[in-house]
C-alpha positions in Angstrom: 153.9 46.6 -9.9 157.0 48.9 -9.9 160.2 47.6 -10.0 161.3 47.5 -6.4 158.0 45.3 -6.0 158.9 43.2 -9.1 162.6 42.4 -7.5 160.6 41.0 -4.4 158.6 38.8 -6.2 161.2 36.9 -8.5 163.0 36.7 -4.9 160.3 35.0 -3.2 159.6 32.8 -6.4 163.1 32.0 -6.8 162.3 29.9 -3.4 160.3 27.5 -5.8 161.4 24.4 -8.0 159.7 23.6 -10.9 161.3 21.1 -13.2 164.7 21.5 -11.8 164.9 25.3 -12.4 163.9 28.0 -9.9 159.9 29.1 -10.4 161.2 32.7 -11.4 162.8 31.5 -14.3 159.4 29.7 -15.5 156.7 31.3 -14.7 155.5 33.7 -16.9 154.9 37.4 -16.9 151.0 37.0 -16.4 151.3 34.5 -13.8 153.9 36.9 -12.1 151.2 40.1 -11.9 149.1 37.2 -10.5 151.4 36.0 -7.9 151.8 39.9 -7.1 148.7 40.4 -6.6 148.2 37.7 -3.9 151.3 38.4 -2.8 151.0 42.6 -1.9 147.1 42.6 -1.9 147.6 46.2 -2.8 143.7 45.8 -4.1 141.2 44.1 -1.2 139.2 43.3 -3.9 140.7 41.2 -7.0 139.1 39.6 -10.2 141.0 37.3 -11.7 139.7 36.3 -14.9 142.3 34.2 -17.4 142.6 31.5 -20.2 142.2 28.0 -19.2 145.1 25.8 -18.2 147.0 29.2 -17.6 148.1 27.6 -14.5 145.7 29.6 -11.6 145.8 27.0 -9.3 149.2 26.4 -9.2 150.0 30.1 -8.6 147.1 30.2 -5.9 149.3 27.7 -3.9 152.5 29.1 -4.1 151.3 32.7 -3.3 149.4 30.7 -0.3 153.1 29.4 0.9 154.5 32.9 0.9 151.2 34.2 2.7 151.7 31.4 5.1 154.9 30.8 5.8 156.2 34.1 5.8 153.6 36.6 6.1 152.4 34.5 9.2 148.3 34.7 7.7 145.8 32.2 7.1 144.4 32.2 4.0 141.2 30.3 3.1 140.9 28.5 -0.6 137.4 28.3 -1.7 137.0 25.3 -4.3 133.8 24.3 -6.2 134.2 20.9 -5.8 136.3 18.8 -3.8 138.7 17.5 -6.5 139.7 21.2 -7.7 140.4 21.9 -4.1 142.4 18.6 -3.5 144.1 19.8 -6.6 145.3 23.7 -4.9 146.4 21.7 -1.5 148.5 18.6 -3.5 150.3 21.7 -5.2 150.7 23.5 -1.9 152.2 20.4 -0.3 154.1 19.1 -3.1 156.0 22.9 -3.1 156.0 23.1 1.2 159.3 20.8 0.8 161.1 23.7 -1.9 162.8 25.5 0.7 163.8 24.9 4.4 161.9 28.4 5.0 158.3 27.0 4.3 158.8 23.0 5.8 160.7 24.4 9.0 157.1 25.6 9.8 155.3 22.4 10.1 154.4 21.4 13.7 157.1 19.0 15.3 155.4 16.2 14.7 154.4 16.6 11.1 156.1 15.1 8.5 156.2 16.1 4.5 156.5 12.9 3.6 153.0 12.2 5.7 151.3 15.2 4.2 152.1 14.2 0.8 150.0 11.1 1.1 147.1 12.8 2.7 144.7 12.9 -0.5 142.1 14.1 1.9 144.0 16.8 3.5 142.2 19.7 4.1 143.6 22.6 6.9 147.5 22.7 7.2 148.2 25.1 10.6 151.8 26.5 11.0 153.8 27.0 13.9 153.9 30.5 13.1 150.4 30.8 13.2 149.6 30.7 9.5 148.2 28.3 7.1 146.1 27.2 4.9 142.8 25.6 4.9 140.3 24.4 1.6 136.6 24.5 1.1 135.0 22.6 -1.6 131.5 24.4 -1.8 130.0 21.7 -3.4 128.7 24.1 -6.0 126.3 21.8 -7.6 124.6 21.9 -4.4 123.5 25.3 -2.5 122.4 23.5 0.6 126.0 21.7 1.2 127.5 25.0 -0.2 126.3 26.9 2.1 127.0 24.8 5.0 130.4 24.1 4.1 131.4 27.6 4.2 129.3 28.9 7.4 130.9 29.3 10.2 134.2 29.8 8.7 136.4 32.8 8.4 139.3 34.5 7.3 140.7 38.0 6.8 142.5 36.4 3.3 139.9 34.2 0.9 140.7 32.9 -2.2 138.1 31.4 -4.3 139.1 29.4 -7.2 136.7 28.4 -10.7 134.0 30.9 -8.9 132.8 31.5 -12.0 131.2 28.2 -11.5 129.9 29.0 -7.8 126.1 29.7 -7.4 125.0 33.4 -6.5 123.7 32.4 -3.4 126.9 30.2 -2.7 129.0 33.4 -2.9 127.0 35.3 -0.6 128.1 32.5 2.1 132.0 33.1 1.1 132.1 36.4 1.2 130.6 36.5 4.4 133.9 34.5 5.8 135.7 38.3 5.5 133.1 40.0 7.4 134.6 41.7 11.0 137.9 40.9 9.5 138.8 44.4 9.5 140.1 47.1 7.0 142.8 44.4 5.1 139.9 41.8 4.9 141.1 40.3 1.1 139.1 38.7 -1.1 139.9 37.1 -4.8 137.2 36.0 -7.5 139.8 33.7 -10.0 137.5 32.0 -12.8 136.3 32.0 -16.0 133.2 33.8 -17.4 130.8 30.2 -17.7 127.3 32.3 -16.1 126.1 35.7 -16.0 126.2 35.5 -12.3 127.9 37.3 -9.4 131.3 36.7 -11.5 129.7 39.0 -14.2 128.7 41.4 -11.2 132.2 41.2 -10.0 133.7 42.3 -13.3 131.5 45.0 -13.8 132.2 46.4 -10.2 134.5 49.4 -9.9 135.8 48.2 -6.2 137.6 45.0 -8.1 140.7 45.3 -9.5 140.5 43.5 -12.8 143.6 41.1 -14.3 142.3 39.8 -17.5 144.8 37.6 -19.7 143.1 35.8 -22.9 144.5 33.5 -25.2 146.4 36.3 -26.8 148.3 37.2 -24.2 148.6 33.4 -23.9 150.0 33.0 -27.2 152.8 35.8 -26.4 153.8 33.9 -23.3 154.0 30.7 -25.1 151.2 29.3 -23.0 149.7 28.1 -26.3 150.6 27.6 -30.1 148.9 28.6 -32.9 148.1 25.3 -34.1 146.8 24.4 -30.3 144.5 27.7 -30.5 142.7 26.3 -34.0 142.3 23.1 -32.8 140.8 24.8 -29.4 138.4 27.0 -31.6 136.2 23.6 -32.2 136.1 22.8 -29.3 133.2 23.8 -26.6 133.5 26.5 -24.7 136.3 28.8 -26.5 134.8 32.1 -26.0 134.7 31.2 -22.5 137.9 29.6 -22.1 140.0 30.9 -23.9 138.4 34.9 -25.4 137.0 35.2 -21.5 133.9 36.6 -22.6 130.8 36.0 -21.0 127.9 34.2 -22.6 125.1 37.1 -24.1 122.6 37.9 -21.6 119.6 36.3 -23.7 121.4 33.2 -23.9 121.1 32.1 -20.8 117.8 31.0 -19.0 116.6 31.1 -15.1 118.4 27.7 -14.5 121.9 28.3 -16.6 121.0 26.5 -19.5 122.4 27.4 -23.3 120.7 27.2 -26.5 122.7 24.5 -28.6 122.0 25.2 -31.9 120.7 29.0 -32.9 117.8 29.5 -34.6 119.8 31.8 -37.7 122.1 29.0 -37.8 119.5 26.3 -38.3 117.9 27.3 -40.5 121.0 28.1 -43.0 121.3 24.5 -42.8 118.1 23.4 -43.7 117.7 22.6 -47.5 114.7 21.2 -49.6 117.0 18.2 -50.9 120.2 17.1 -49.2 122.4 14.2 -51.1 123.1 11.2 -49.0 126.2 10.2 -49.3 128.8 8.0 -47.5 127.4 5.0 -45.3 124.0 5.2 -44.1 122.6 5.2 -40.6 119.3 5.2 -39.0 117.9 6.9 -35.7 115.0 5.4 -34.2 113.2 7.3 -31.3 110.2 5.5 -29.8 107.0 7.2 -28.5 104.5 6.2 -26.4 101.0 7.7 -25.6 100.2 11.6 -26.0 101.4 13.5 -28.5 104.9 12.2 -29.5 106.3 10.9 -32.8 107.6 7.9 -33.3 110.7 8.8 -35.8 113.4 7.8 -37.9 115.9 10.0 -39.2 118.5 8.6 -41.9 121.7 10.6 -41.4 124.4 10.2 -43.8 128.3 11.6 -43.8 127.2 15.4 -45.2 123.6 15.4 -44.9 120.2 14.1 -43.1 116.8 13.5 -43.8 113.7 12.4 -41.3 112.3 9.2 -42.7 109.2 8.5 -40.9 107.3 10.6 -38.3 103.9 9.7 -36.9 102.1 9.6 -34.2 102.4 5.7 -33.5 102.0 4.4 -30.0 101.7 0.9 -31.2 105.2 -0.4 -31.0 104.5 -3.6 -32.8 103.4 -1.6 -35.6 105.9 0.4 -35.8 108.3 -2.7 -35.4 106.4 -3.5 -38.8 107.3 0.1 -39.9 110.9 -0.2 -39.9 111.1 -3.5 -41.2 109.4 -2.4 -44.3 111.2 0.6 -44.9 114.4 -1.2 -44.7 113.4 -4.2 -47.1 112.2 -1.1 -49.7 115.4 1.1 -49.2 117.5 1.2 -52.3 120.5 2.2 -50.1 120.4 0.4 -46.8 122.2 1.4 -43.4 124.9 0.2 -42.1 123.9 0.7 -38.2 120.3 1.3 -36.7 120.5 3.0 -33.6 117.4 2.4 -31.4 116.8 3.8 -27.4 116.5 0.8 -25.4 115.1 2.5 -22.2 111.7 2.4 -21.5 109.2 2.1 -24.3 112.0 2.0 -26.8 112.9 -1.6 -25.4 110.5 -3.9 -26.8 111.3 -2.2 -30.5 115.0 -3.2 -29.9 114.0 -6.5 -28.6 111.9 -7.5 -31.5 114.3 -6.2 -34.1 117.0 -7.9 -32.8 114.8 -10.8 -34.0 114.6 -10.5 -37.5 117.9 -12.3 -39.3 118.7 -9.3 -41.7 118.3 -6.6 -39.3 120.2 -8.4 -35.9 123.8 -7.4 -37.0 123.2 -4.1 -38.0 121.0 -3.0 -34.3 122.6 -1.0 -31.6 120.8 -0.1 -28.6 121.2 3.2 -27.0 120.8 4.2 -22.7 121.4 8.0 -23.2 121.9 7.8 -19.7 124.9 5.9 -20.0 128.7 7.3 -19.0 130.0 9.2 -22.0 133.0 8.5 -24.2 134.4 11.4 -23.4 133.4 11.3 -19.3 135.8 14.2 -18.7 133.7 16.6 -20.5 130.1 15.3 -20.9 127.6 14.9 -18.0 126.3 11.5 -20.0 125.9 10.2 -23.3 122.8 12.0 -24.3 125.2 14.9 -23.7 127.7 13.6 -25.8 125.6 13.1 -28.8 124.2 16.3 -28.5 127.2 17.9 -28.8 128.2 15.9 -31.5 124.9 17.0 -33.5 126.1 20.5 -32.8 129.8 19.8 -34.3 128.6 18.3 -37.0 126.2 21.0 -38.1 129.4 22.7 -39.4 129.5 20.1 -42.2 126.1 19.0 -42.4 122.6 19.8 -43.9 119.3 19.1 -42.7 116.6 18.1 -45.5 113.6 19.5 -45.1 112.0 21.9 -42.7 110.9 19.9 -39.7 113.7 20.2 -37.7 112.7 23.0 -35.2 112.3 21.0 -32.0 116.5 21.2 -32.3 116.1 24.7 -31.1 114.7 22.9 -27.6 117.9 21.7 -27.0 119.8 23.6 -24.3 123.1 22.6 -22.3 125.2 24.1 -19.3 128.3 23.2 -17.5 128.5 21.9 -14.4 130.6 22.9 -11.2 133.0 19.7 -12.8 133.0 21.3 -16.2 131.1 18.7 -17.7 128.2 19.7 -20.1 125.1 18.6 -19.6 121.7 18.7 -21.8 118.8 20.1 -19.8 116.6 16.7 -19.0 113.4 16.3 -20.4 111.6 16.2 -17.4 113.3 19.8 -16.7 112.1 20.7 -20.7 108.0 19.1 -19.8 108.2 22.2 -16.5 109.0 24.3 -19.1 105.9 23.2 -21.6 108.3 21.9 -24.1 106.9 18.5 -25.3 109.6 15.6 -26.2 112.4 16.5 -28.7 111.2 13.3 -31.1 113.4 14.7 -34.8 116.0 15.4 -32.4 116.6 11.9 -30.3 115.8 10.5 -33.6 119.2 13.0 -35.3 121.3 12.7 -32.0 120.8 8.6 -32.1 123.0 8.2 -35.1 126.1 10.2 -33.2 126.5 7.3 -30.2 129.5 6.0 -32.2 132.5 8.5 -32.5 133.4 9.2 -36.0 137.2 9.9 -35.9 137.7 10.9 -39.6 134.8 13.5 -39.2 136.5 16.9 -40.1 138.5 15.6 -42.6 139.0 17.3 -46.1 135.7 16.2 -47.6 136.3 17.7 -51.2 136.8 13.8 -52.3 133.4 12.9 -52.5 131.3 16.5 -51.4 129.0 17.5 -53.9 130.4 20.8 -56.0 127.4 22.4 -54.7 128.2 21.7 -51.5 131.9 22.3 -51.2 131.4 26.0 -51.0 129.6 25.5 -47.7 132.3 23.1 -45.9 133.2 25.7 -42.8 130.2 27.9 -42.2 130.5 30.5 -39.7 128.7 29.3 -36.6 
């Protein structure tokens, strides 16, 4: 961008109100080469690849006023899912009534205010001719993908998150620019969730590459320091906020991640762990073939599998349970049982016995999650919270390998997900039992969980508070 181009685009931006200020005295300078890009389109081929919550979308809908209003073109927003693209048109709207430039377009007829309280709004046509219009490509479904965007077309397309957009999704956008002629545009924004035609994309010498990372982030005052160590617990920050790509053997055929690494578990596996803090138990019920029935006694810093056999007699192991809690010197303080399926009669009949009713807590892993804006469900949930805790944790023995089974994605609505076990039985991988059992004892949220521990850790365990993961 030279400076004759820059002058332009703080021109056109000071058409914008954010906040009560013109948008070229906010925006910042990587959203500026953004909005330049759009803008000029001196590249027909643009990758987009920044930090989360860099504000994308936002700039996606203003550049789509300029294209629209002034340049007279209709440009084409391609969405993964129908709230993200509700999202780039409420922006679009809200930002229409800036300027008497962009609203004198509307047909007669149309009124802001009316557009405005059109959630479902989806095509906006100008009297000049241009406009906008937004596909959500249902991402999490090829077939309604593919239909959704057939049959359209556009010499500008725009696809935001479509990092998250199947390959053979893509291959139906990219198709809307085909006998569009020489100035045919088309935009990949996203972040770097799959090794998929986003990777290709980034790889490919006819895109033009603008790549801000939290770095750049931090120097625009996108984030603070404090905000970017808080972030680094978090899930996903390599791919939200370093905008690297996940390793190619991390990944298999259906986009699934490995949760815990093998080198990682296995540093936390240790012959004796102390159990310290209040107690709880993790019951996972099998049935016939050749699961365990399991409990697993996890404590603040450490965990240890209790009982494991091959026990399809749920009475019996009813009996089991009791029995180990009448001979524990140190009892729990919650039992966490799965309630679904074969798992039900064991919570029913504990429930039953007088010392044991208060302290039950049945488990659907099916269930909504706490946290429904990031997990898929709460088996998801838990999972994640296994992984978290590893940091600070120890496992006591050696029989923890079926944690390595344990693989996650993200969806098109950024939620994570644990691969099902029906999906892990295609695969030949038998039940997780140690694992349900482990993940169990995590359905309650622990708030206090990261705090200093140095209080009440063991001396030899101190050492190994923050372990690189």
């Amino acid at each position: 961008m030279n400076d004759e181009q820059r002058d332009v685009v703080l021109k056109l931006l000071s058409l914008f109100k954010i906040e009560g200020k013109t948008a070229d005295q906010v925006v910042t300078e990587g959203q500026l080469q953004i909005f330049f890009e759009l803008i000029f389109r001196p590249h027909k081929r643009l990758h987009i690849m920044t930090s989360t919550q860099f504000g994308k979308s936002f700039i996606v809908a203003l550049a789509s006023i300029i294209i629209s209003c002034i340049q007279k073109e209709v440009v084409a927003v391609i969405a993964p899912t129908n709230e993200k693209a509700k999202i780039i048109m409420r922006y679009f709207i809200e930002h229409l009534g800036d300027n008497p430039l962009f609203f004198s377009q509307l047909e007669k007829d149309t009124k802001l205010e009316r557009l405005r309280m059109e959630e479902s709004k989806e095509r906006i046509i100008l009297r000049n001719g241009g406009g906008i219009y937004v596909i959500s490509v249902q991402a999490g479904n090829s077939k309604k993908g593919i239909e959704a965007a057939m049959g359209s077309g556009a010499k500008i397309v725009i696809g935001d998150e479509m990092g998250l957009v199947p390959d053979a999704i893509e291959a139906t956008v990219f198709r809307m620019i085909a006998g569009r002629g020489e100035d045919a545009f088309y935009c990949k924004i996203g972040n770097p969730f799959y090794r998929n035609h986003f990777l290709k994309s980034f790889r490919d010498d006819k895109y033009h590459k603008v790549f801000i990372d939290y770095k750049q982030g931090l120097k625009e005052g996108r984030y603070t320091e404090d905000f970017i160590a808080e972030a680094r617990n978090k899930p996903y920050f390599d791919v939200l906020y370093e905008c690297t790509f996940p390793k190619a053997d991390a990944i298999d055929a259906s986009g699934y991640s490995v949760l815990i690494g093998e080198d990682y578990l296995h540093s936390r596996m240790r012959d004796i762990v102390p159990m310290v803090g209040s107690l709880r138990w993790g019951i996972d019920v099998a049935g016939e073939g050749s699961n365990y029935s399991v409990v697993v006694e996890r404590g603040r810093s450490g965990a240890k599998i209790l009982y494991k056999e091959n026990n399809p007699d749920t009475m019996n192991f009813v009996g089991v349970i009791v029995q180990m809690f009448k001979d524990a010197k140190n009892k729990p303080t919650r039992i966490y049982v799965d309630k679904v399926g074969i798992g039900k009669p064991v919570f029913d009949r504990l429930r039953e016995f007088r010392e044991l009713a208060d302290l039950i807590v049945g488990v659907s892993a099916g269930d909504v999650a706490q946290d429904n804006a990031m997990f898929f469900n709460c088996r998801a949930e838990m999972a994640w919270r296994v992984k978290e805790w590893l940091g600070i944790g120890e496992l006591e023995g050696k029989d923890w390998l079926d944690l390595l089974d344990i693989k996650y994605k993200i969806q098109s609505d950024r939620k994570i997900k644990i691969k099902s076990k029906d999906e892990m039985m295609k695969d030949g991988i038998v039940s997780p039992d140690i694992f349900d059992g482990l993940a169990l004892t995590f359905y309650h949220k622990e708030e206090q969980l990261y705090e200093d521990m140095s209080q009440w850790l063991p001396k030899e365990t101190k050492k190994r508070q923050n372990p690189a993961r």
